[in-house]
C-alpha positions as CSV (number, residue, x, y, z in Angstrom):
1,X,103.7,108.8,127.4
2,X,103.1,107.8,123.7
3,X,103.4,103.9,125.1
4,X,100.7,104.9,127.3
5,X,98.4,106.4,124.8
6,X,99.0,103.3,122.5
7,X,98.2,100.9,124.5
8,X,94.2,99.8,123.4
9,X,92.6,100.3,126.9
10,X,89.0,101.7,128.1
11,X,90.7,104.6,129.3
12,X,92.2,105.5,126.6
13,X,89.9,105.5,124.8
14,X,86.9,107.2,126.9
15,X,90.0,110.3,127.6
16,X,92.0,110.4,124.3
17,X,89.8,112.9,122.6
18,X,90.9,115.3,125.6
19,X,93.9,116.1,123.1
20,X,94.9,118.8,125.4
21,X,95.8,116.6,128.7
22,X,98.6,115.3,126.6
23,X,100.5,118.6,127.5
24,X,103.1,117.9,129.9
25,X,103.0,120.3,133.1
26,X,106.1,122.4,134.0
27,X,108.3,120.7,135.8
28,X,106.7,118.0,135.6
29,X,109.5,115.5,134.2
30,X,112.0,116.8,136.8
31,X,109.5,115.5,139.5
32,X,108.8,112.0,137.8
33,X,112.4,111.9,137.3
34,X,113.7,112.5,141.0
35,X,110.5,110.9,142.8
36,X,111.5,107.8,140.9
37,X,115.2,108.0,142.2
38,X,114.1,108.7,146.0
39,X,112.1,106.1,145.4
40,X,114.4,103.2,146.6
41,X,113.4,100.5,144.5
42,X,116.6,99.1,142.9
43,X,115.0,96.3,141.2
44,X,112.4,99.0,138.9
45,X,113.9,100.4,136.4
46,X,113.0,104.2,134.7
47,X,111.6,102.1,132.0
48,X,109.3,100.2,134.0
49,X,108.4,102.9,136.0
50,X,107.5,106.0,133.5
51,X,104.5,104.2,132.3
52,X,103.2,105.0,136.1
53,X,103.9,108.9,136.1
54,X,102.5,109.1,132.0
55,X,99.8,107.5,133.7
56,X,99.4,109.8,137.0
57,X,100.1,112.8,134.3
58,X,97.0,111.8,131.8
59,X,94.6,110.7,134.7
60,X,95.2,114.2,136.7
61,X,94.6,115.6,133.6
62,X,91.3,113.9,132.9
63,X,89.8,114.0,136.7
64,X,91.6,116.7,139.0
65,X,90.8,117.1,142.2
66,X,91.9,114.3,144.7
67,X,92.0,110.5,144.2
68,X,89.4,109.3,145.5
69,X,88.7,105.8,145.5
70,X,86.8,105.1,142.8
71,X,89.3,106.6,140.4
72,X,92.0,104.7,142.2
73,X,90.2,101.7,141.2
74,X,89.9,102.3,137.6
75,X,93.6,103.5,137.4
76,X,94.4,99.8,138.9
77,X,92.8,98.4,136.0
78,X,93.9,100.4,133.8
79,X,97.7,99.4,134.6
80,X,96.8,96.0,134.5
81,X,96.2,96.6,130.6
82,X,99.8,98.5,130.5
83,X,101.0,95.3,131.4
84,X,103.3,94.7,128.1
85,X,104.8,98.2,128.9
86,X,106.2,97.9,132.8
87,X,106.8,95.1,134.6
88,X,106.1,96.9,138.0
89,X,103.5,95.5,140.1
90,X,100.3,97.2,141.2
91,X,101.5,98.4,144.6
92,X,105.0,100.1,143.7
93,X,103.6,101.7,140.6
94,X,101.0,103.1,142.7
95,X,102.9,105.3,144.9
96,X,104.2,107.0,142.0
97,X,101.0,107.5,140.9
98,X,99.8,108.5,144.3
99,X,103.1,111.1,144.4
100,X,102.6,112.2,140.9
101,X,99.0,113.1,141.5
102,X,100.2,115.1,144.9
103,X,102.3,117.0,142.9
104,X,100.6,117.8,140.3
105,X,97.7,119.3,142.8
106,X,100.1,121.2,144.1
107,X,100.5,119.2,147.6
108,X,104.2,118.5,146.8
109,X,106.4,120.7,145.4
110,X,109.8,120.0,143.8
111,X,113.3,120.5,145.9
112,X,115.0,123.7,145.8
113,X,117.5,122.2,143.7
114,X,115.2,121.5,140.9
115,X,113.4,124.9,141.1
116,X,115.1,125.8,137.6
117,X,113.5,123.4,135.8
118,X,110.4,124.7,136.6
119,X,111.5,128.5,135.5
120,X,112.3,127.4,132.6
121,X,109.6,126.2,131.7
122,X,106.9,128.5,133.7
123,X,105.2,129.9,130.5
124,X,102.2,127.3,129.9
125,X,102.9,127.9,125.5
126,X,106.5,127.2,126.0
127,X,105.6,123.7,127.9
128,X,106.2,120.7,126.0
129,X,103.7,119.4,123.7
130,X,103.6,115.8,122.7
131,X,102.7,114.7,118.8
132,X,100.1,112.6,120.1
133,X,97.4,112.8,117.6
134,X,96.2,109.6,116.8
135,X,95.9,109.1,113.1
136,X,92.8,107.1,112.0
137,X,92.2,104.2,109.7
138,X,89.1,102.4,107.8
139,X,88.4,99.3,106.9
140,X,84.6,97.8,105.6
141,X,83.9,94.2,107.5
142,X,81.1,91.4,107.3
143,X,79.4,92.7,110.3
144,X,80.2,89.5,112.2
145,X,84.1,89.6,111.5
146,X,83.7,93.3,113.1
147,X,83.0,91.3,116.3
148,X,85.7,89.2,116.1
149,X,89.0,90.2,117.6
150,X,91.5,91.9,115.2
151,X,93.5,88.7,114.7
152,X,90.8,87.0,113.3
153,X,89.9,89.9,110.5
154,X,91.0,89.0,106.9
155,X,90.8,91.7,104.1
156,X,91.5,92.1,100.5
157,X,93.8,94.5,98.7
158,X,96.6,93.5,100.6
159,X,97.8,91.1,97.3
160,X,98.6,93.9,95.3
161,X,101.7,94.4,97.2
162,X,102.4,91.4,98.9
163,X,102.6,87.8,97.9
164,X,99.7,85.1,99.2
165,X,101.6,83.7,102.2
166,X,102.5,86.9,103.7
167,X,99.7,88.0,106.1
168,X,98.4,91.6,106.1
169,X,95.5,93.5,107.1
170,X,94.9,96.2,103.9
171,X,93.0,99.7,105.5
172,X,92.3,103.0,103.9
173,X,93.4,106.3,105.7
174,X,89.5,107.8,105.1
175,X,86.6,106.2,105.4
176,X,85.7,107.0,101.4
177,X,88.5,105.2,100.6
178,X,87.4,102.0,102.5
179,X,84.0,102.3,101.1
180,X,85.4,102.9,97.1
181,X,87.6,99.8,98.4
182,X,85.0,97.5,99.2
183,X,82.8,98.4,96.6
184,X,85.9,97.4,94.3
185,X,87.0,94.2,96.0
186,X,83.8,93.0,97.1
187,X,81.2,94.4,95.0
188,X,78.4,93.7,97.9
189,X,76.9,90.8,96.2
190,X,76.4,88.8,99.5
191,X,73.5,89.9,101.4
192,X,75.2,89.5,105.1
193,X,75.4,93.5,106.0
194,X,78.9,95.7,106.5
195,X,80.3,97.5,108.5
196,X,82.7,100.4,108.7
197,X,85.2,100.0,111.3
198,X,87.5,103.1,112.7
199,X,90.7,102.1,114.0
200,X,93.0,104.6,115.1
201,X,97.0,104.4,116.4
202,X,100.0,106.4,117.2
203,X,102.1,108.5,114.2
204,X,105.4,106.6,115.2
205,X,103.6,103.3,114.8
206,X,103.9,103.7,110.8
207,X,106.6,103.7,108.2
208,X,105.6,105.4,104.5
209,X,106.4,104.3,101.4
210,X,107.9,107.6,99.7
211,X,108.6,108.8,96.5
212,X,105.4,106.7,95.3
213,X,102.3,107.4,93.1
214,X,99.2,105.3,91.6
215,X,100.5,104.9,88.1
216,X,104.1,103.8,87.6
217,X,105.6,101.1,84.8
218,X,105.8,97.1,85.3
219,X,109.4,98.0,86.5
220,X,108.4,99.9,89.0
221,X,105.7,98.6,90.9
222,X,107.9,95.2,90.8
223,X,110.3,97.4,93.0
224,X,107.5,99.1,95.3
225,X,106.4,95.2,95.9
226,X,110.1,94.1,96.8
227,X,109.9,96.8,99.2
228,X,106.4,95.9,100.7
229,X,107.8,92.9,101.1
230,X,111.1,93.5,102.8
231,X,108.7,95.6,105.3
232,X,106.4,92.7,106.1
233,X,109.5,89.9,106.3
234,X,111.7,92.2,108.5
235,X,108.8,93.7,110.6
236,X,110.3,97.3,110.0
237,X,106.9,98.4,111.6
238,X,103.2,97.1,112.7
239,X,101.8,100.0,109.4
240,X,102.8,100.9,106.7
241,X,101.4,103.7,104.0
242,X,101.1,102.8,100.5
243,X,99.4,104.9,97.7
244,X,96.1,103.9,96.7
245,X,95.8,102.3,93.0
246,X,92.1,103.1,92.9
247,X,92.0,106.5,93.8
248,X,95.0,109.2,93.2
249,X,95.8,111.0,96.2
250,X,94.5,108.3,98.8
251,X,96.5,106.1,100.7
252,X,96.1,102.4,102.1
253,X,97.6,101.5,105.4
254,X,99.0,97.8,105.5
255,X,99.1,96.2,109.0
256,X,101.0,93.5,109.9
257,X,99.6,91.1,112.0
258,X,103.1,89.0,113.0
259,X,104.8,92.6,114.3
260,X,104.3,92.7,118.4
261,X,103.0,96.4,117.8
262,X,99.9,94.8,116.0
263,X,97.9,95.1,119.9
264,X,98.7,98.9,119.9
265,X,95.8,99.5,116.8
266,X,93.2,100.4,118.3
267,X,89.7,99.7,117.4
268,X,87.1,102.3,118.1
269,X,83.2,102.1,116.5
270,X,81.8,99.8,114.0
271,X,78.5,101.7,111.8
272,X,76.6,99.9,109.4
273,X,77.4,100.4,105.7
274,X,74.1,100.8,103.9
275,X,74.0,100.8,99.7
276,X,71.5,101.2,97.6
277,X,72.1,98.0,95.5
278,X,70.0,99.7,92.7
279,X,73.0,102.2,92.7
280,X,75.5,99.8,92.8
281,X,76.2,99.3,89.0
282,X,76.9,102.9,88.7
């Protein structure tokens, strides 16, 4: 399920604010579980094939009712996008989609064998919740890089933790941060407009740096960068949290472009920046 919801996709994106159909029905995963071994398909594997019932589970969730065509449709596309997730084609995935939905409508109830796993989990507070929150992310662009895909962005900040030839995206965890950012990198002295881009991605996406502030000696930060930089060489993760040296109690995100997670940021909304240059030397 958190695959699912990582995965930068239309759908996603127009039903992730629906935090609560990220609650996983009772009984549920015994159904996905046994459908999938009744199924018969020896060559699809639970891996490949869970993407399709996490899909079935968030698109019930979002629609109800019956599947009618349209939404069939739009769940076809959608599992084109989860193609770097399952390797199951369009027509086996969708009769576990098709089953999942039956069930979860109530048309298709599980076996008597597998009627404890629904007991146990009958009361709706008791049923599992997944940490699914997606946590945001800033960054201020040239208007016209904002338009470009998120390969193509380049930002500043990232050198004071990592040397020249490493690539790396620098963001700020709130928008004030990117804005107190750019005002300090950039300065706005070039007239071509900004913009603030939200991103947003799933909590297991990121590592932290811990035990970190915004001060520390020459010693020290020469150890935090030797750390950054064991991050970024060994792709320990696509993010990674870092403290902000501009403002205490602010962090910066640094994404790494060369990690294969990098496609699972998602970007959101672009809004103008507007400054009053008359204010700017304050």
């Amino acid at each position: 399920m958190q695959d699912v919801l990582s995965v930068e996709s239309d759908f996603v994106a127009k039903f992730l604010p629906l935090q609560g159909m990220t609650r996983i029905p009772p009984g549920f995963p015994a159904f996905a579980q046994w459908h999938h071994a009744q199924a018969g398909d020896e060559d699809a594997s639970w891996e490949d094939a869970a993407p399709a019932y996490a899909l079935a589970c968030l698109s019930h969730a979002a629609y109800g009712g019956t599947l009618d065509p349209s939404v069939e449709w739009e769940l076809e596309l959608q599992w084109a996008d989860l193609g770097t997730l399952s390797a199951l084609p369009w027509p086996q995935a969708r009769r576990r989609v098709m089953a999942a939905w039956s069930y979860l409508s109530g048309d298709d109830p599980l076996p008597a064998g597998f009627d404890a796993a629904i007991e146990a989990a009958e009361d709706d507070e008791a049923a599992p919740v997944l940490d699914l929150e997606l946590v945001p992310a800033f960054v201020v662009l040239r208007c016209s890089m904002a338009r470009l895909p998120l390969g193509d962005w380049h930002t500043r900040g990232q050198e004071r933790w990592l040397p020249t030839d490493m690539p790396a995206l620098s963001l700020a965890a709130s928008p004030a941060l990117a804005a107190l950012d750019a005002l300090t990198l950039h300065g706005f002295a070039e007239d071509e407009p900004r913009c603030l881009v939200r991103l947003a991605f799933a909590p297991h996406l990121m590592h932290a740096l811990e035990g970190v502030a915004a001060d520390g000696d020459m010693m020290t930060v020469a150890r935090w960068r030797r750390e950054v930089a064991r991050w970024a060489s060994q792709n320990e993760s696509v993010l990674l949290r870092v403290p902000s040296p501009i403002c205490p109690g602010e962090y910066n995100l640094l994404a790494n472009p060369r990690h294969p997670d990098i496609g699972r940021l998602q970007r959101f909304d672009a809004r103008p920046l507007l400054l009053d240059r008359r204010k700017a030397r304050h």
